[in-house]
N, C-alpha and C positions, 0 to 999 in steps of 0.2 A: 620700590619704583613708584614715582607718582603720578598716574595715568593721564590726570591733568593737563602735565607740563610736558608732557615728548611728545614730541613729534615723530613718529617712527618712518623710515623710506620704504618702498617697493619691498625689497627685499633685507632681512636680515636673518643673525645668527647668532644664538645664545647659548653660551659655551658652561657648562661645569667646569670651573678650574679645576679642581680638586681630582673628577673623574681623567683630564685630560694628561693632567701631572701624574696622577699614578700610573696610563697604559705608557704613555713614552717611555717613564723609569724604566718601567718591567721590558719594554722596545727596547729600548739600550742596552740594558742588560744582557738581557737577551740573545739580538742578531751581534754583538759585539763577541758573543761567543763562539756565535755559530762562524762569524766570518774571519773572527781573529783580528779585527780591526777593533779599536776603540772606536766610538761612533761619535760623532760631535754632538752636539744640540741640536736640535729640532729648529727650521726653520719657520718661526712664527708666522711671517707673512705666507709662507711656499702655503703650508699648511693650510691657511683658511683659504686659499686659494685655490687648493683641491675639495677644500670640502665642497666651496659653492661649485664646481663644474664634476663635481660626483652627484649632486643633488641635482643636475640638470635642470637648472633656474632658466625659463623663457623670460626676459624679463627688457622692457626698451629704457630701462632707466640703468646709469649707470654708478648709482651708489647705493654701497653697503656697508650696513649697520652691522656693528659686532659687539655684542655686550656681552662681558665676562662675569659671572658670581663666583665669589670668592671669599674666603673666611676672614672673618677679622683677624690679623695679627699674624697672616699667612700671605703678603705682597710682591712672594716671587717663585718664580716661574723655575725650578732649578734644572728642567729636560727640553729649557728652549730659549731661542736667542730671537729679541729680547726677551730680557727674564724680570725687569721692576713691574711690577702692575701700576704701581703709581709712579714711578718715575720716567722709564721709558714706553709706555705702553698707554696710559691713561689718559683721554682726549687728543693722542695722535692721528693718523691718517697716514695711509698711502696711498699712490696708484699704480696700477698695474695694465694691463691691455684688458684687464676684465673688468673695470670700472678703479670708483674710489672708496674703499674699507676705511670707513669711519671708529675708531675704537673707544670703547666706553669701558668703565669696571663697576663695580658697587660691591660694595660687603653687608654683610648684617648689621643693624642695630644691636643693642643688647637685649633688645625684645622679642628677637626672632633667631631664627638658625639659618646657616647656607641652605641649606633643603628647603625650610619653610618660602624662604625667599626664590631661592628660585622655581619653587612650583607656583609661585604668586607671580612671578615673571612671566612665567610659561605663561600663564593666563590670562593676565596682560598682553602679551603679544601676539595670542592668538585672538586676544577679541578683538583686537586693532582693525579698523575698515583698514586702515596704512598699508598695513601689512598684506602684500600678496605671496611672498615666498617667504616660507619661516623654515628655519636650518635649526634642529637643536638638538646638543649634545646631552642628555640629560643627567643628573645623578645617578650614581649607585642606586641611591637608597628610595630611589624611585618605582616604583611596582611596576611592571609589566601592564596589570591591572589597571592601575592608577593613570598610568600613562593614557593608553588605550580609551580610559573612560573623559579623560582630559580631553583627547582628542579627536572622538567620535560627536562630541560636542561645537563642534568647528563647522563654520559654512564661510564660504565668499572667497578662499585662499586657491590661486592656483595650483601653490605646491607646497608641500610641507615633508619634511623628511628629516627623520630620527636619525642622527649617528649612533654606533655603540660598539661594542665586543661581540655581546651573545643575540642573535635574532632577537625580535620582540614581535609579536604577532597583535597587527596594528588594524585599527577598520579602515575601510576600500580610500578613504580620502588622503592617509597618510601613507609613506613607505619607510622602510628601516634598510639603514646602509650601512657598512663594516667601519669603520674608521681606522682601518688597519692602514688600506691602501695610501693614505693620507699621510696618517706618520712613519711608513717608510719611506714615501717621496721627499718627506722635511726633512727627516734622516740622514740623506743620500744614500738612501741602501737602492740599489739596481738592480732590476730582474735578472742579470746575468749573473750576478753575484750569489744568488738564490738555487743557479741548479746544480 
């Protein structure tokens, strides 16, 4: 990402392909068992749309930025609908009553990794003045550590908010939220289905 050239809005959100495609699989699998239903795809748009209103974004502007990292040679999405990164999903948009989700993709160069890159994002978009709400899903293969040191580094940000699986224990400016509730809303899986 070249810091130069974006212009980043109020609020966005920067997604690990990779980590988001593996929990849905394992979600499908999964509640498809427990419920006896086959599960459909994850609803791409439902989805980002809970994350931003699980991150409790105050924010008076009404669009959002969504940038996906993604591997090279790895352009679809097989636990969500839409599933091209580059064909239906790459410089699209919607709207929704929660503003307008702007979507972006990028992959690596052959000089770098999906990790390397998206912890160069991460950094990028946390230094952004642009940027007051950052939503980020991060890698696996991202440290606890590493996160945490990433992001005790940060000033100017209203809100910033980690998704994931397992807690992550973050300083006082950051917070960490499940991304569970997310992709069973995309799912269609229903509390009442659950007891």
């Amino acid at each position: 990402m070249d810091k130069e050239n974006i212009k980043f809005t109020d609020t966005l959100l920067l997604i690990d392909v990779a980590f988001i495609e593996n929990v849905a699989s394992d979600f499908r699998r999964h509640f498809s068992s427990i419920l006896s239903r086959e599960l459909p795809k994850a609803d791409l748009a439902l989805f980002l749309e809970c994350l931003y209103l699980e991150a409790d974004v105050k924010s008076e502007e009404n669009s959002i930025q969504v940038i996906f990292i993604y591997d090279s040679g790895n352009d679809e999405l097989k636990s969500f609908n839409p599933s091209s990164l580059k064909n239906e999903i790459e410089n699209m948009a919607f709207k929704s009553n929660l503003g307008e989700f702007s979507l972006f993709c990028f992959q690596p160069s052959d000089m770098v990794t999906r990790d390397e890159l998206f912890k160069e994002s991460m950094k990028v978009v946390l230094d952004s003045a642009d940027v007051k709400n950052a939503i980020i899903i991060p890698s696996e293969e991202i440290s606890d550590e590493e996160l945490s040191n990433v992001v005790s580094k940060v000033d100017g940000k209203d809100n910033i908010t980690l998704f994931g699986m397992n807690p992550v224990t973050l300083p006082s400016n950051a917070k960490w939220e499940t991304m569970g509730y997310a992709l069973m809303k995309s799912l269609g899986i229903r509390a009442d289905e659950l007891k």
